[in-house]
C-alpha positions in Angstrom: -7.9 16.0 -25.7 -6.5 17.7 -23.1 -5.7 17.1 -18.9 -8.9 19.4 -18.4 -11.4 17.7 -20.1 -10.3 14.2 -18.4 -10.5 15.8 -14.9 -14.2 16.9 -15.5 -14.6 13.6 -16.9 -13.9 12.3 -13.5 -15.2 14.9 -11.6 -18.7 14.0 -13.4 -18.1 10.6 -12.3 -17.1 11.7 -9.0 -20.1 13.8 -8.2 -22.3 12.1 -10.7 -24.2 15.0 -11.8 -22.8 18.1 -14.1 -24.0 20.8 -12.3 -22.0 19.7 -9.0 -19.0 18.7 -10.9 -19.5 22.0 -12.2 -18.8 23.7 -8.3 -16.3 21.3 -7.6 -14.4 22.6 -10.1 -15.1 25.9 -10.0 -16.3 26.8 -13.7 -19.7 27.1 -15.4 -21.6 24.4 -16.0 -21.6 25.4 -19.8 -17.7 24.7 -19.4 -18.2 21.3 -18.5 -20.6 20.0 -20.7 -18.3 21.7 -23.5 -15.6 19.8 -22.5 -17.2 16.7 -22.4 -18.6 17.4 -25.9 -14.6 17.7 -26.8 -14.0 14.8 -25.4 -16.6 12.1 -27.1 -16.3 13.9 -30.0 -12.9 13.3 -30.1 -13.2 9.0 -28.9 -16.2 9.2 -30.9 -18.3 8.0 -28.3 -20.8 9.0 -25.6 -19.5 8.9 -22.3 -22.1 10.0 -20.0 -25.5 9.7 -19.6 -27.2 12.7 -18.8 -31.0 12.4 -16.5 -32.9 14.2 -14.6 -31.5 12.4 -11.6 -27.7 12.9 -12.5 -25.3 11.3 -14.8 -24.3 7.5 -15.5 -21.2 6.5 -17.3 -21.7 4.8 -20.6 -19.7 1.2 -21.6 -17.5 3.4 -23.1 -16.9 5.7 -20.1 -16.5 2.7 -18.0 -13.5 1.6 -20.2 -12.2 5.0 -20.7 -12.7 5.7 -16.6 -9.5 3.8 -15.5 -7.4 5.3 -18.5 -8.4 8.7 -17.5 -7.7 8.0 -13.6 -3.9 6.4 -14.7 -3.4 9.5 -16.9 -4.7 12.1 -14.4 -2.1 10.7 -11.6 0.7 10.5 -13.8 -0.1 14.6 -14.5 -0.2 15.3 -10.9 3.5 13.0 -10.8 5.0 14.7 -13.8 3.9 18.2 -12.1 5.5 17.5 -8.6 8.8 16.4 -10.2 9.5 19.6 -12.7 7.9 21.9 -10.2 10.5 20.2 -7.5 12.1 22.8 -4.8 15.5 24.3 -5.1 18.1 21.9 -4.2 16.0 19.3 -5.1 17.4 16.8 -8.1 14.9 13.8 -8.1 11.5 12.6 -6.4 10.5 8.6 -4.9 7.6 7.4 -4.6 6.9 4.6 -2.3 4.6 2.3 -1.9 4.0 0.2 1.0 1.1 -2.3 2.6 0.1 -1.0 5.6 1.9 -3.9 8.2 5.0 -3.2 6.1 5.3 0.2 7.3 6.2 -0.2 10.9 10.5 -0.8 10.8 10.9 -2.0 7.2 9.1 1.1 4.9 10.2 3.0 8.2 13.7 2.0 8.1 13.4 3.0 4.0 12.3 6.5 4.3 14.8 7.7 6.8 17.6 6.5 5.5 16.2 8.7 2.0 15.4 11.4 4.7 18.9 11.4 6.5 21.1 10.6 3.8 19.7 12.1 0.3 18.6 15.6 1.4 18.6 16.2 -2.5 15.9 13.9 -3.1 12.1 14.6 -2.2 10.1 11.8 -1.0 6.3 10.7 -1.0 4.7 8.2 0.5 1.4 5.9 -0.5 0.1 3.3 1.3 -2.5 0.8 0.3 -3.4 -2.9 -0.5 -1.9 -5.5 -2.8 -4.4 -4.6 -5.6 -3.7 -0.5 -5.1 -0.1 -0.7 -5.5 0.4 -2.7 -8.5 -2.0 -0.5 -10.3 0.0 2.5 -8.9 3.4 0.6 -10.2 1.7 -0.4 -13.4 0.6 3.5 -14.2 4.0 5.2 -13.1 2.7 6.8 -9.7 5.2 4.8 -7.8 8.4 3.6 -7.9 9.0 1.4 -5.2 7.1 -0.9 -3.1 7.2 -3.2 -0.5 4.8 -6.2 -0.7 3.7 -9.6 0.7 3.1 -10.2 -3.0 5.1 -11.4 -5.5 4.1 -9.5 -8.9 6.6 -7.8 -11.3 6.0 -5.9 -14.7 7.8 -5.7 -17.9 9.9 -2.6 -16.8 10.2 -3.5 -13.5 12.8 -5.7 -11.2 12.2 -7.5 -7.8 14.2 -8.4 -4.7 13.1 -10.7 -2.8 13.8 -9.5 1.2 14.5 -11.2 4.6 11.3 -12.5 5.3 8.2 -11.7 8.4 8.9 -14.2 11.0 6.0 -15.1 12.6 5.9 -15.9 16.6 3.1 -16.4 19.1 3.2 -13.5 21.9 1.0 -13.2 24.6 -0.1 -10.6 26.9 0.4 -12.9 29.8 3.8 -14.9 30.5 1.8 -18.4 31.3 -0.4 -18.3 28.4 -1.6 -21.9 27.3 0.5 -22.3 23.3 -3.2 -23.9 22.5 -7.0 -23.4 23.4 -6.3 -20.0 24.5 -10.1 -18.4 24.8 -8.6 -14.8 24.2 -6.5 -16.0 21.2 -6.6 -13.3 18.3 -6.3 -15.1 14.5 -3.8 -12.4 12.5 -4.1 -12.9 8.6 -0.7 -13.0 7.5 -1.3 -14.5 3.7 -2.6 -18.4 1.9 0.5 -20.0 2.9 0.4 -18.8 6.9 -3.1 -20.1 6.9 -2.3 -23.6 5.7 0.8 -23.9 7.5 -1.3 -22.4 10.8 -4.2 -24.6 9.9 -2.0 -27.9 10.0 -0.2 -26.7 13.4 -3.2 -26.2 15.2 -6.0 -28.6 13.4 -6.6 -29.8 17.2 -7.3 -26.3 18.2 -10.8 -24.6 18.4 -11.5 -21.5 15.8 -10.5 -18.0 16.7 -13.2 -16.0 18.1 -11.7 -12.9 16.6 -9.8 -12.2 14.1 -7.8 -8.8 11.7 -6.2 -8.5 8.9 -4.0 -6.3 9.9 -1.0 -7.0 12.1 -1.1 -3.2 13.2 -4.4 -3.5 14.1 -4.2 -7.1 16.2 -0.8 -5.3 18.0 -3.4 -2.9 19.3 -5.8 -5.1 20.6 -3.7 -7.4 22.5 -2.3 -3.9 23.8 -6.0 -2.5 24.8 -7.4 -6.0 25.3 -5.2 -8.7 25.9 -4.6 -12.1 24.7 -2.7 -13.4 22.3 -1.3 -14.0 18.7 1.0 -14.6 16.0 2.6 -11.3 15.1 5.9 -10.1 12.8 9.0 -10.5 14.8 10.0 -6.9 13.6 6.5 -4.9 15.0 6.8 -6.7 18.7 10.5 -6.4 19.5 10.1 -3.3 21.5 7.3 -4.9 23.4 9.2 -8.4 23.7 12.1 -6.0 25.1 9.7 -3.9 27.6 7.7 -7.1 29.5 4.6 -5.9 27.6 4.4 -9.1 25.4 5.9 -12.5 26.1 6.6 -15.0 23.4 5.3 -18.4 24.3 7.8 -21.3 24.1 7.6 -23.8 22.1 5.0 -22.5 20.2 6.0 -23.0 16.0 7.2 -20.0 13.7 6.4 -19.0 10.6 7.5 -17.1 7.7 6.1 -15.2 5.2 7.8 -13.7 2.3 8.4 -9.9 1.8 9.5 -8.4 -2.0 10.6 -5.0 -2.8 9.8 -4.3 -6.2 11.3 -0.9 -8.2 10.6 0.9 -11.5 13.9 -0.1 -13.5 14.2 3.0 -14.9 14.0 4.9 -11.6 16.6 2.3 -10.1 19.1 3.0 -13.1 19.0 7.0 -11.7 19.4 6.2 -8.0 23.5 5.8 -6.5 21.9 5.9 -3.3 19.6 2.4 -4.1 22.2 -0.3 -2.9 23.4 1.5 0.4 19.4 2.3 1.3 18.5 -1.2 0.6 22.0 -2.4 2.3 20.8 -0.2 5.4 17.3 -2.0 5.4 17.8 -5.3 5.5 21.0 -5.5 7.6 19.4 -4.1 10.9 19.1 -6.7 13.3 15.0 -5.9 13.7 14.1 -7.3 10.5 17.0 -10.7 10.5 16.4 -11.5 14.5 14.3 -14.7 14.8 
């Protein structure tokens, strides 16, 4: 088995027919279904099911599907890092939800960017589920999370927490029965503890689940509500958002979690991560 039969494994999946995965890849479509022969004949099972229509994976190219996707990234990984550019010495790959990004994973790559010119840098971001497949198949090896979730070869720091606060568009917004209130999912616990603050309050007529995405809307829109600390500092500091008073404050837990191996061949860890969680953005309540 070889990286060229699993890629036109996937590309058959992908296109779901052998004659397209055939252009995609630019070969004949004789090519393909030779490879694909090398490849069941070597699992000694079919994987595809060819019809007039297209092609459907079998149960055994369903189980063989994520395998083939894990071992098809780590390829493309192992090719960026030994193909790196002069003056290059080492590669990180990092990981980061989405609402994470903004100051924290921000704060993360410059300091890599300003301070390690000898290390190349890529970024993924993606959803709880995405990233610990990514940790779990080597394709990154760092990430921040909401989640706690740690693997066998990997460690996890627990980081200065999201505080929550109510902002508001308008300086006199009412802390409850706001009609232009804007529910932000920030996690279970938030929604308990949010639940239990407010169980006199009427349900939010909108609602994200992003943080990002609720910023903009109270930007385009108006309104209000609860929001990171960290992503509406600048605004606090500007007049563009006011946090209501008196209004509660929550938290919600952030981890960092690294490859061990990669953390054993980074000096520059301990002063990145010093640099991260030390700026007053992320600690200011």
């Amino acid at each position: 088995m070889n990286i060229n039969e699993l890629k036109t494994f996937l590309a058959i999946i992908e296109t779901g027919s052998l004659v397209r995965a055939s252009q995609n890849l630019n070969v004949t479509q004789s090519t393909v279904t030779a490879r694909l022969k090398v490849l069941e004949d070597e699992l000694g099972q079919t994987l595809i099911n060819r019809h007039k229509s297209g092609a459907t994976l079998t149960p055994a190219g369903v189980r063989l599907e994520r395998y083939a996707l894990t071992i098809s990234d780590l390829w493309g990984q192992a090719r960026q890092e030994t193909a790196l550019p002069d003056g290059m010495n080492g590669i990180c790959n990092i990981a980061c939800e989405p609402d994470l990004w903004p100051v924290l994973g921000e704060r993360f790559f410059s300091y890599l960017r300003q301070n390690c010119p000898e290390v190349a840098i890529s970024v993924w971001l993606g959803n709880q589920s995405e990233i610990a497949d990514w940790m779990a198949g080597g394709k990154s090896d760092i990430a921040f999370t909401y989640r706690s979730a740690m693997g066998a070869r990997e460690k996890q720091i627990e980081l200065p927490a999201d505080t929550l606060i109510l902002v508001s568009t308008l300086p006199n917004s009412p802390m409850r029965f706001d009609p232009n209130y804007v529910f932000v999912e920030a996690g279970e616990t938030f929604g308990r503890e949010h639940a239990a603050a407010y169980a006199d309050a009427d349900t939010a007529r909108l609602s994200f689940n992003s943080a990002q995405i609720g910023l903009q809307h109270l930007k385009t829109s108006g309104g209000s509500a609860y929001l990171p600390m960290r992503l509406v500092e600048h605004e606090l500091q500007k007049g563009k958002l006011f946090k209501i008073p008196q209004a509660p404050e929550f938290k919600r837990r952030i981890y960092l979690t690294a490859n061990t191996a990669a953390l054993d061949a980074w000096d520059w860890f301990e002063n990145c991560l010093s640099y991260v969680t030390t700026k007053s953005e992320i600690n200011e309540n």
